[in-house]
Every structure is written in structure tokens, then in C-alpha cells.
PDB file with one MODEL, atoms N, CA, C and O in Angstrom:
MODEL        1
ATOM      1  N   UNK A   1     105.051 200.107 143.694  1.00  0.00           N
ATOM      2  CA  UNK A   1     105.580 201.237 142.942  1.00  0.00           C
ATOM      3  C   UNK A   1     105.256 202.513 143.698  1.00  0.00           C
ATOM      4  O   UNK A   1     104.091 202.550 144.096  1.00  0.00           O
ATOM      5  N   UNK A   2     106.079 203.673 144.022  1.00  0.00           N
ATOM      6  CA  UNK A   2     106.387 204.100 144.904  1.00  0.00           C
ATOM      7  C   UNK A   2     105.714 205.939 143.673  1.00  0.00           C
ATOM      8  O   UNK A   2     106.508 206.734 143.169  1.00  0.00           O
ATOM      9  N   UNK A   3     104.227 206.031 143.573  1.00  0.00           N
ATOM     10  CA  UNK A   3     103.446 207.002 142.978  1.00  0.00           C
ATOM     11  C   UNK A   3     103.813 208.488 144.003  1.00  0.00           C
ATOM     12  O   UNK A   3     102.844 209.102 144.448  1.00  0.00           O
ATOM     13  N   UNK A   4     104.652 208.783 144.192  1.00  0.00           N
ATOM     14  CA  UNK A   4     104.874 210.400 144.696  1.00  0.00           C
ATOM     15  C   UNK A   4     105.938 211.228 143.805  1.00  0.00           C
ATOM     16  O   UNK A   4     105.967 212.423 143.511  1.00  0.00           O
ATOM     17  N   UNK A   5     106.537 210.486 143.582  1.00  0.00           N
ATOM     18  CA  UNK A   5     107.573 211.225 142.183  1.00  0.00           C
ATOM     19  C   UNK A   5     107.353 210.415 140.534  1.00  0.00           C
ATOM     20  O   UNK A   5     108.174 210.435 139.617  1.00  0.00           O
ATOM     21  N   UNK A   6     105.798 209.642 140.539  1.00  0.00           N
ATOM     22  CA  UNK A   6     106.139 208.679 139.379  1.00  0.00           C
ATOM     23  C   UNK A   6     105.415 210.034 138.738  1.00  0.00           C
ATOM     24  O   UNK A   6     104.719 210.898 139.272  1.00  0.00           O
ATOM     25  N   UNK A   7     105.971 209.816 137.075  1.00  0.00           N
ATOM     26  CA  UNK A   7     105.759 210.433 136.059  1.00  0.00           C
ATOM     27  C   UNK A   7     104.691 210.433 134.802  1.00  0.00           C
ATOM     28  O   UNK A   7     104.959 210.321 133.606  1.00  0.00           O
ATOM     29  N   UNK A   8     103.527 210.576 135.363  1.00  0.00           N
ATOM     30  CA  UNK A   8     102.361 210.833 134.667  1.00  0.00           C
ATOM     31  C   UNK A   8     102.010 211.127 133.464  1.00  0.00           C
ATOM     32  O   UNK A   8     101.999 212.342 133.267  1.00  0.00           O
ATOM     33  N   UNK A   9     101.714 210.479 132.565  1.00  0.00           N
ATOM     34  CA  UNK A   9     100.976 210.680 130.939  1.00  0.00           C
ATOM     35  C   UNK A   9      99.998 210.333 131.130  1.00  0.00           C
ATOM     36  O   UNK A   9      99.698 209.387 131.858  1.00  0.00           O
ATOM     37  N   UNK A  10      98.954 211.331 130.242  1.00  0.00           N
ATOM     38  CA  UNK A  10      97.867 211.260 129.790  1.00  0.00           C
ATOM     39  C   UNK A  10      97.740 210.497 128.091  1.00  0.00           C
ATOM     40  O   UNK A  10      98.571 210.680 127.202  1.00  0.00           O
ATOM     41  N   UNK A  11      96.678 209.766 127.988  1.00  0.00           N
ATOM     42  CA  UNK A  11      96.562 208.987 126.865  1.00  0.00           C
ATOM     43  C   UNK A  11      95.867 210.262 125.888  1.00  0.00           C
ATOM     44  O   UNK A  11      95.177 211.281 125.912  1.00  0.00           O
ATOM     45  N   UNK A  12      96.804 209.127 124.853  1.00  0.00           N
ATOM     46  CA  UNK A  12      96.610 210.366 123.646  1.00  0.00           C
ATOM     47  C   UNK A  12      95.317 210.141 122.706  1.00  0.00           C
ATOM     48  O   UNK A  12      95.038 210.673 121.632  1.00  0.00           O
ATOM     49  N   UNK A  13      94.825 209.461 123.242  1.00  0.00           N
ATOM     50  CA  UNK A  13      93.139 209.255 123.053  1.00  0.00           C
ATOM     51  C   UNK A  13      91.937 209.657 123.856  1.00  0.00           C
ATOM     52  O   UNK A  13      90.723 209.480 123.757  1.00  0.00           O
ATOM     53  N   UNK A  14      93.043 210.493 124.995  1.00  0.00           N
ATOM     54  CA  UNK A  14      91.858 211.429 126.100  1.00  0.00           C
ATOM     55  C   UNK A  14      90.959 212.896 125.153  1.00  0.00           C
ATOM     56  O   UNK A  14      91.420 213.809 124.468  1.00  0.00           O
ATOM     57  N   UNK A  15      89.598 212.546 125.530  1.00  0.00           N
ATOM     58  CA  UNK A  15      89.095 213.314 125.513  1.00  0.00           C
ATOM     59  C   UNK A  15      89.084 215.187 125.755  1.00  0.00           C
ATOM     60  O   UNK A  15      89.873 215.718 126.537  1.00  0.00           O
ATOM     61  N   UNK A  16      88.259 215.830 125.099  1.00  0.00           N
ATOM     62  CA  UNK A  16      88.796 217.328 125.297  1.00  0.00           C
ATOM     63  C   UNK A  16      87.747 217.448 126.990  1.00  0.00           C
ATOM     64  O   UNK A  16      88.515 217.834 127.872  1.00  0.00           O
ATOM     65  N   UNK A  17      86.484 217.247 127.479  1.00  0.00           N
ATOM     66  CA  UNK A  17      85.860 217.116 128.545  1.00  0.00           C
ATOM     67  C   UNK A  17      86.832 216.626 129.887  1.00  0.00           C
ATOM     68  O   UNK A  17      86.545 216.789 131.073  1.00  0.00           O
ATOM     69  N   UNK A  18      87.821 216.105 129.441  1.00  0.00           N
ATOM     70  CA  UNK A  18      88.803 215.496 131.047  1.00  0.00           C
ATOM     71  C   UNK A  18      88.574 213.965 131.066  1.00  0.00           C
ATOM     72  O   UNK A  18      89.036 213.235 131.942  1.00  0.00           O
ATOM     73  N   UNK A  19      87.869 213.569 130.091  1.00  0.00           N
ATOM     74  CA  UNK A  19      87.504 211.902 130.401  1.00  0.00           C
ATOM     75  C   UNK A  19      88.939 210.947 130.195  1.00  0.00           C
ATOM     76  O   UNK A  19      89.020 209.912 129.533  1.00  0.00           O
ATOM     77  N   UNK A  20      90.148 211.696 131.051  1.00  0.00           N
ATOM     78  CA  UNK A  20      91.173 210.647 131.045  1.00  0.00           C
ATOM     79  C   UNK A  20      91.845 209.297 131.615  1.00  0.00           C
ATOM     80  O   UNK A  20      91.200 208.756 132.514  1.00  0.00           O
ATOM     81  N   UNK A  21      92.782 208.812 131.310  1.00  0.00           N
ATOM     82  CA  UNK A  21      93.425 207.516 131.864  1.00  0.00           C
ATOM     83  C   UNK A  21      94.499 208.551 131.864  1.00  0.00           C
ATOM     84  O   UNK A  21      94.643 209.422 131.006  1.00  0.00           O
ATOM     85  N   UNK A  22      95.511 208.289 133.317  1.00  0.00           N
ATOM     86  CA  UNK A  22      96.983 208.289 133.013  1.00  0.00           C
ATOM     87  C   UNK A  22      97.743 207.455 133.246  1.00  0.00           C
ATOM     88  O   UNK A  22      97.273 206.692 134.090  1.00  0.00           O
ATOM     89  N   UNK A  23      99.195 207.048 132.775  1.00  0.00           N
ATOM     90  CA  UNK A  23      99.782 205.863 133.043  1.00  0.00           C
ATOM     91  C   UNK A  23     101.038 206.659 133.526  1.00  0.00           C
ATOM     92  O   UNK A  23     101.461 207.788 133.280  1.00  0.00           O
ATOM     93  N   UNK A  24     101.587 205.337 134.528  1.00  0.00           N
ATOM     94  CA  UNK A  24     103.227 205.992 135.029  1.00  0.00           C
ATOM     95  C   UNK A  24     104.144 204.472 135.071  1.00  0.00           C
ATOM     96  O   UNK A  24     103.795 203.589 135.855  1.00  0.00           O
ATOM     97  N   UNK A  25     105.314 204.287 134.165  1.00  0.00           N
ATOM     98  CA  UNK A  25     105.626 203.259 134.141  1.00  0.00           C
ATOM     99  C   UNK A  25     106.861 203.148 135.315  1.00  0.00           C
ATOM    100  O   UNK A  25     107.803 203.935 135.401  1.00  0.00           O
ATOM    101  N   UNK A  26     106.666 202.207 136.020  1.00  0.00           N
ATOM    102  CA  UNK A  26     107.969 201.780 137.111  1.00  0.00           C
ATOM    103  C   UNK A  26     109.260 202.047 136.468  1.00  0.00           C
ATOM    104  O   UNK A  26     109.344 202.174 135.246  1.00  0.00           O
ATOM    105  N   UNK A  27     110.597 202.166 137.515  1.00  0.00           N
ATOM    106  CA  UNK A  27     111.710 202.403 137.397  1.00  0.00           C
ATOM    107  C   UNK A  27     111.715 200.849 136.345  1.00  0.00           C
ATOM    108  O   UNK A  27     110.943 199.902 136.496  1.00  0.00           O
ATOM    109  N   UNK A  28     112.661 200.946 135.445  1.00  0.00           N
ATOM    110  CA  UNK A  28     113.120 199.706 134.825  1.00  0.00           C
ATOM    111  C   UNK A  28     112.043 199.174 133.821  1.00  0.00           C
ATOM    112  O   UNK A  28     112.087 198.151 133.138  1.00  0.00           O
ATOM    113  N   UNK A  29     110.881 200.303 133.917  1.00  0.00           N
ATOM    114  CA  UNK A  29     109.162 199.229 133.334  1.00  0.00           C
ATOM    115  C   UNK A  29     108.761 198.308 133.276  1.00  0.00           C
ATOM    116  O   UNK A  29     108.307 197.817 132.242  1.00  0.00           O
ATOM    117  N   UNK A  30     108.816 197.524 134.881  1.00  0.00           N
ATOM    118  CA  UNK A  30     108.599 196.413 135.064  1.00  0.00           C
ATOM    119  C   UNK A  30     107.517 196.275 135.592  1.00  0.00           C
ATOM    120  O   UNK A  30     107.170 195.212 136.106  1.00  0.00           O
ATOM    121  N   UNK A  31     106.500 197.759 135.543  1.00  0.00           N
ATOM    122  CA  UNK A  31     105.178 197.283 135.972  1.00  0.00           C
ATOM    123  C   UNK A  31     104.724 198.651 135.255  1.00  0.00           C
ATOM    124  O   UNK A  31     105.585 199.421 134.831  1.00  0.00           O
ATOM    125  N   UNK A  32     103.625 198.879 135.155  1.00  0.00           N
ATOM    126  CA  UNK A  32     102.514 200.216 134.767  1.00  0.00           C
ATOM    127  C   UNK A  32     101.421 200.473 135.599  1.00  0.00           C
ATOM    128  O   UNK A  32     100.811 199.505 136.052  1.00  0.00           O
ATOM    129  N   UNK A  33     101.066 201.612 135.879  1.00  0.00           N
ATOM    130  CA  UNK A  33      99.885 201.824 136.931  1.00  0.00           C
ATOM    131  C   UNK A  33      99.280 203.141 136.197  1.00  0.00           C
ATOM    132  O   UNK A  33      99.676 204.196 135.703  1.00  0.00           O
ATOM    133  N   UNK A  34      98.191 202.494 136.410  1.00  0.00           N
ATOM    134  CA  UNK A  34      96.758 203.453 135.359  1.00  0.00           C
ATOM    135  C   UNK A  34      96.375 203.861 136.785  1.00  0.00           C
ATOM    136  O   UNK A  34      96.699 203.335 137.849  1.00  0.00           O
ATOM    137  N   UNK A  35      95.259 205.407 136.437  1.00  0.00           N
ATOM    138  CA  UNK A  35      94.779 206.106 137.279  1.00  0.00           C
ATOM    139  C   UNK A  35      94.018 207.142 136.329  1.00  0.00           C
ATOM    140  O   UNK A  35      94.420 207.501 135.222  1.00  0.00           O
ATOM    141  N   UNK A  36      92.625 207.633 137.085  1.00  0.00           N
ATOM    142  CA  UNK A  36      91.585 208.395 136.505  1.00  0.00           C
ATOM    143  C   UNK A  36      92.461 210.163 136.556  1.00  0.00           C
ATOM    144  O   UNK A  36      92.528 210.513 137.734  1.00  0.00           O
ATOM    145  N   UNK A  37      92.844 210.821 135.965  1.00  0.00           N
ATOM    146  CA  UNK A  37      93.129 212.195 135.780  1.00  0.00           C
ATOM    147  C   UNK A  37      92.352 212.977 136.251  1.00  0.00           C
ATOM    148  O   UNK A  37      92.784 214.060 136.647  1.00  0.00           O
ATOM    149  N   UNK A  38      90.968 212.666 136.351  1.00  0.00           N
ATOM    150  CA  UNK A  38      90.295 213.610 137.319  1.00  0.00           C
ATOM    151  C   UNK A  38      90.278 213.199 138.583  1.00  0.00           C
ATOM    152  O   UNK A  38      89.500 213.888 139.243  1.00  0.00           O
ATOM    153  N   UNK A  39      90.834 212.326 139.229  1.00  0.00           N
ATOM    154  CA  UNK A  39      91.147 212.227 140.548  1.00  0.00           C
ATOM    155  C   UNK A  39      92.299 211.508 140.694  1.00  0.00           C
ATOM    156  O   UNK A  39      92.281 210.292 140.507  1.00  0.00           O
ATOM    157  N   UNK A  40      93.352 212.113 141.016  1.00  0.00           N
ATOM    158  CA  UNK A  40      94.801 211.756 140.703  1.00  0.00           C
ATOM    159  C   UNK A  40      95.096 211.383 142.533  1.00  0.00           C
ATOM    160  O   UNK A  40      96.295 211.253 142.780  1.00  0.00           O
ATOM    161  N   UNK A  41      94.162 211.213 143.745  1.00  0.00           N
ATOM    162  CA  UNK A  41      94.487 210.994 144.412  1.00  0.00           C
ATOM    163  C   UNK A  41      93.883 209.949 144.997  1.00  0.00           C
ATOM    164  O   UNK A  41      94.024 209.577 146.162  1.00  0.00           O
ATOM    165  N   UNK A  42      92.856 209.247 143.725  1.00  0.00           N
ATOM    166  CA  UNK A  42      91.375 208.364 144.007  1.00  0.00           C
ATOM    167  C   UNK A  42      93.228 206.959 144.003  1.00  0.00           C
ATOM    168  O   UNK A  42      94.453 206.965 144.117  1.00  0.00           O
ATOM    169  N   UNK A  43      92.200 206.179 143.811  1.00  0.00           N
ATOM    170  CA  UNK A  43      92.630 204.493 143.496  1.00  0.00           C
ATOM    171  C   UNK A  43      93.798 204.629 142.359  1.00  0.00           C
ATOM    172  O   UNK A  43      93.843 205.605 141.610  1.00  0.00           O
ATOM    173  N   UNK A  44      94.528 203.792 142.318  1.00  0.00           N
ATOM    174  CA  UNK A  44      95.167 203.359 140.939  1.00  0.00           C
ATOM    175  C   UNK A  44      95.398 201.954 140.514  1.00  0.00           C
ATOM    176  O   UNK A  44      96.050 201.345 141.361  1.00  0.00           O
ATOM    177  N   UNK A  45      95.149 201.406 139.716  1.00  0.00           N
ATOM    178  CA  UNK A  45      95.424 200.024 139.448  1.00  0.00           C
ATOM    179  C   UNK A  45      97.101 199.924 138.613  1.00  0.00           C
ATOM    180  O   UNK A  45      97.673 200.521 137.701  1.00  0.00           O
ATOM    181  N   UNK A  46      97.443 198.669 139.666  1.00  0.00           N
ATOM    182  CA  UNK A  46      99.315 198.185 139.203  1.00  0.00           C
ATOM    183  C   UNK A  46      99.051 197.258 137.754  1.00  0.00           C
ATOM    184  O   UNK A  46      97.955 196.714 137.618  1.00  0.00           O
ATOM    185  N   UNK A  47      99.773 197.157 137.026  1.00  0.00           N
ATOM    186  CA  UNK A  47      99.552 195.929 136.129  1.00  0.00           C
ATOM    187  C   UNK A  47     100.943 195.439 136.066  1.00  0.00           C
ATOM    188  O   UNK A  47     101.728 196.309 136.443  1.00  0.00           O
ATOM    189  N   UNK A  48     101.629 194.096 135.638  1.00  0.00           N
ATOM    190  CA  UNK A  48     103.043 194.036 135.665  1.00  0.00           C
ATOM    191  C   UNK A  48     102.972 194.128 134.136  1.00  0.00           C
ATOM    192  O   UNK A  48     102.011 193.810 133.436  1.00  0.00           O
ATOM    193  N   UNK A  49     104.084 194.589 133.761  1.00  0.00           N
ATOM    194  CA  UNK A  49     104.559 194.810 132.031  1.00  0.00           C
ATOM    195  C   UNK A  49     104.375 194.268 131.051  1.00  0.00           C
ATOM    196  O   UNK A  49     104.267 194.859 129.977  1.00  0.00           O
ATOM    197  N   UNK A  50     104.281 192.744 131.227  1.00  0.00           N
ATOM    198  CA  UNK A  50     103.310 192.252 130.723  1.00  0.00           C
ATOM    199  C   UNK A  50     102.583 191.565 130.470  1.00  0.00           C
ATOM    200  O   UNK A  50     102.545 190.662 129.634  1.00  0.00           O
ATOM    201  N   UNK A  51     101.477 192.159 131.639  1.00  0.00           N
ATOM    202  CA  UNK A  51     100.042 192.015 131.532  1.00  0.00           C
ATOM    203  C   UNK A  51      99.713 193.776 130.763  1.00  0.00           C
ATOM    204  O   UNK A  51      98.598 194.106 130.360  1.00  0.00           O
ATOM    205  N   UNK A  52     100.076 194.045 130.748  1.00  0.00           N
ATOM    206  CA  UNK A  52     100.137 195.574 130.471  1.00  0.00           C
ATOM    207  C   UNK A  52      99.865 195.425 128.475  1.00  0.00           C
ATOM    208  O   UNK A  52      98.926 195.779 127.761  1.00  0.00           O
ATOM    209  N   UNK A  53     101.103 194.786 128.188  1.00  0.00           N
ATOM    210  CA  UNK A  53     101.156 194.831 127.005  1.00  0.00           C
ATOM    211  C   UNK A  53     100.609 193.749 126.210  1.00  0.00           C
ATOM    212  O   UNK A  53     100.627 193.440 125.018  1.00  0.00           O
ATOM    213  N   UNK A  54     100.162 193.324 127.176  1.00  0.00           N
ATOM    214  CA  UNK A  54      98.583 191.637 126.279  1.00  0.00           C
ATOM    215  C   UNK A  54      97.796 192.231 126.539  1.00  0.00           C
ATOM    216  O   UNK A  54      97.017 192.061 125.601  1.00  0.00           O
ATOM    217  N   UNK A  55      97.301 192.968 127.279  1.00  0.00           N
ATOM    218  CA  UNK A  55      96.037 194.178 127.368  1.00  0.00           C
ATOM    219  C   UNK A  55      96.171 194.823 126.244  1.00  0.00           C
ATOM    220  O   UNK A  55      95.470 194.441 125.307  1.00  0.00           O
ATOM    221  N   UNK A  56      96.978 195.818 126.063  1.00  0.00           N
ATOM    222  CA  UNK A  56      97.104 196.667 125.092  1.00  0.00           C
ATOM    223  C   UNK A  56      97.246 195.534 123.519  1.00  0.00           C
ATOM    224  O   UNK A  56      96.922 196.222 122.551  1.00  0.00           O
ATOM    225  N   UNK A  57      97.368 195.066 123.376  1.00  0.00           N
ATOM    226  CA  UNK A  57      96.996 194.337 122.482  1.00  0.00           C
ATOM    227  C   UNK A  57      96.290 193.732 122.144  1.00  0.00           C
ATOM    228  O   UNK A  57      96.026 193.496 120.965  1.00  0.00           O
ATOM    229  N   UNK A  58      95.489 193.059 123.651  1.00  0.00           N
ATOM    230  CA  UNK A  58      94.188 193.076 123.197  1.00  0.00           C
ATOM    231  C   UNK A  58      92.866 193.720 122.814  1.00  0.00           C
ATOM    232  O   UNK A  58      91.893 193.257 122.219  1.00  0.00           O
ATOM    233  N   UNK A  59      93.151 195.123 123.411  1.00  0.00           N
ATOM    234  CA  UNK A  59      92.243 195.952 122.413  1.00  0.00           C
ATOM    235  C   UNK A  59      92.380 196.406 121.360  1.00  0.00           C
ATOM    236  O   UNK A  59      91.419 196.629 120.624  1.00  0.00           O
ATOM    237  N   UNK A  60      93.796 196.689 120.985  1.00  0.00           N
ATOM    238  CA  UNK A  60      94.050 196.960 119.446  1.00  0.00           C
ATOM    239  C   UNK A  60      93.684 195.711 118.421  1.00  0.00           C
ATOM    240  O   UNK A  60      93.174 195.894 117.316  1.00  0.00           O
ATOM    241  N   UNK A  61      94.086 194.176 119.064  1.00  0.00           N
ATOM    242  CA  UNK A  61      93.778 193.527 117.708  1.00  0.00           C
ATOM    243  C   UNK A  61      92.311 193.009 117.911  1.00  0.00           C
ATOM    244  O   UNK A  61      92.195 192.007 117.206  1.00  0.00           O
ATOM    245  N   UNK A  62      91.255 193.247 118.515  1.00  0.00           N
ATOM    246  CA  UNK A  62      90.266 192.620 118.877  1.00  0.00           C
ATOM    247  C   UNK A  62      88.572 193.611 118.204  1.00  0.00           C
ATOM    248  O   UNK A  62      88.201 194.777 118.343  1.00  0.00           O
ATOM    249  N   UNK A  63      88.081 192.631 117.626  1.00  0.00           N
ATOM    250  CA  UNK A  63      86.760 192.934 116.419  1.00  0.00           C
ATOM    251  C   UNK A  63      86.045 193.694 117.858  1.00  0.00           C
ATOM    252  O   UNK A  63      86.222 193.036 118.884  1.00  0.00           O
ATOM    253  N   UNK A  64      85.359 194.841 118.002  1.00  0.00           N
ATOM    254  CA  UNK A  64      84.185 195.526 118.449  1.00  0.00           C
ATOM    255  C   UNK A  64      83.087 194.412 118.491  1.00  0.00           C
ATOM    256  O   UNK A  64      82.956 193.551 117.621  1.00  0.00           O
ATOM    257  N   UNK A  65      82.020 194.584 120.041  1.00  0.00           N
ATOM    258  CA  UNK A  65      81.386 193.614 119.867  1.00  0.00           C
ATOM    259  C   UNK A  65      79.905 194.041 119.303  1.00  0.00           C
ATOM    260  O   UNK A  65      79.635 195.237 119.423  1.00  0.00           O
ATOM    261  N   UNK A  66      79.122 193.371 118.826  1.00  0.00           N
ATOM    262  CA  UNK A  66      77.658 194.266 118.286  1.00  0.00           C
ATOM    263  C   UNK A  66      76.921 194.474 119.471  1.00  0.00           C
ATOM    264  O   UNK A  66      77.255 193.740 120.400  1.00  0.00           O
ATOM    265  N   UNK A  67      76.106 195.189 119.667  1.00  0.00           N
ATOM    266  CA  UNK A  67      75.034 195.000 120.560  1.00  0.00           C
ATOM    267  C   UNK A  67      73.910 194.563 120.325  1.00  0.00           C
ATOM    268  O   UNK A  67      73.085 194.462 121.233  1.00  0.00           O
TER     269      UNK A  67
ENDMDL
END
């Protein structure tokens, strides 16, 4: 996925401090790539669409663990 014109969101669960994730979904959204907002030029991880969306579901439907 070709990150020089991809289109960047910040999660709407980011913090007011900068502690963000942003996501940019591929032409067609056949893949998603996360990246830290405070370094938008560090690493980014690819995920394909869905692995993307069994992730995201697995934290929404999944019990907190105790410590």
C-alpha cells in the first residue's frame, strides 16, 4: 500500500496528550495500515481487511483480563 497520498484518521478514542493510532484504508479496503501519530514517519503495520476486522472485534467483544 502505497502511504504518500494515503488518507489518515485518527481514532476516536485518541487521547487529548497525542497518545494516538492512525489508520489509512487501501484503495478498494482491501487492507488497513495502523501507525503511531506521533511519528507519522516511524514504522507502520499492514493488516489485510480481514484480519483487520476479527481484530476489531476482538476487542470489542472480549471480557477485560484481571490482574
Amino acid at each position: 500500500m502505497g502511504l504518500t497520498h494515503a488518507n489518515w484518521r485518527k481514532s476516536s478514542y485518541s487521547t487529548q496528550n497525542g497518545s494516538c493510532v492512525e489508520i489509512a484504508r487501501s484503495p478498494g479496503a482491501t487492507a488497513v495500515t495502523v501507525r503511531d501519530s506521533q511519528d507519522p514517519h516511524g514504522p507502520a503495520l499492514t493488516f489485510s481487511a480481514s484480519d483487520w476486522r476479527d481484530f476489531l472485534h476482538h476487542i470489542k467483544h472480549s471480557q477485560p483480563r484481571s490482574a
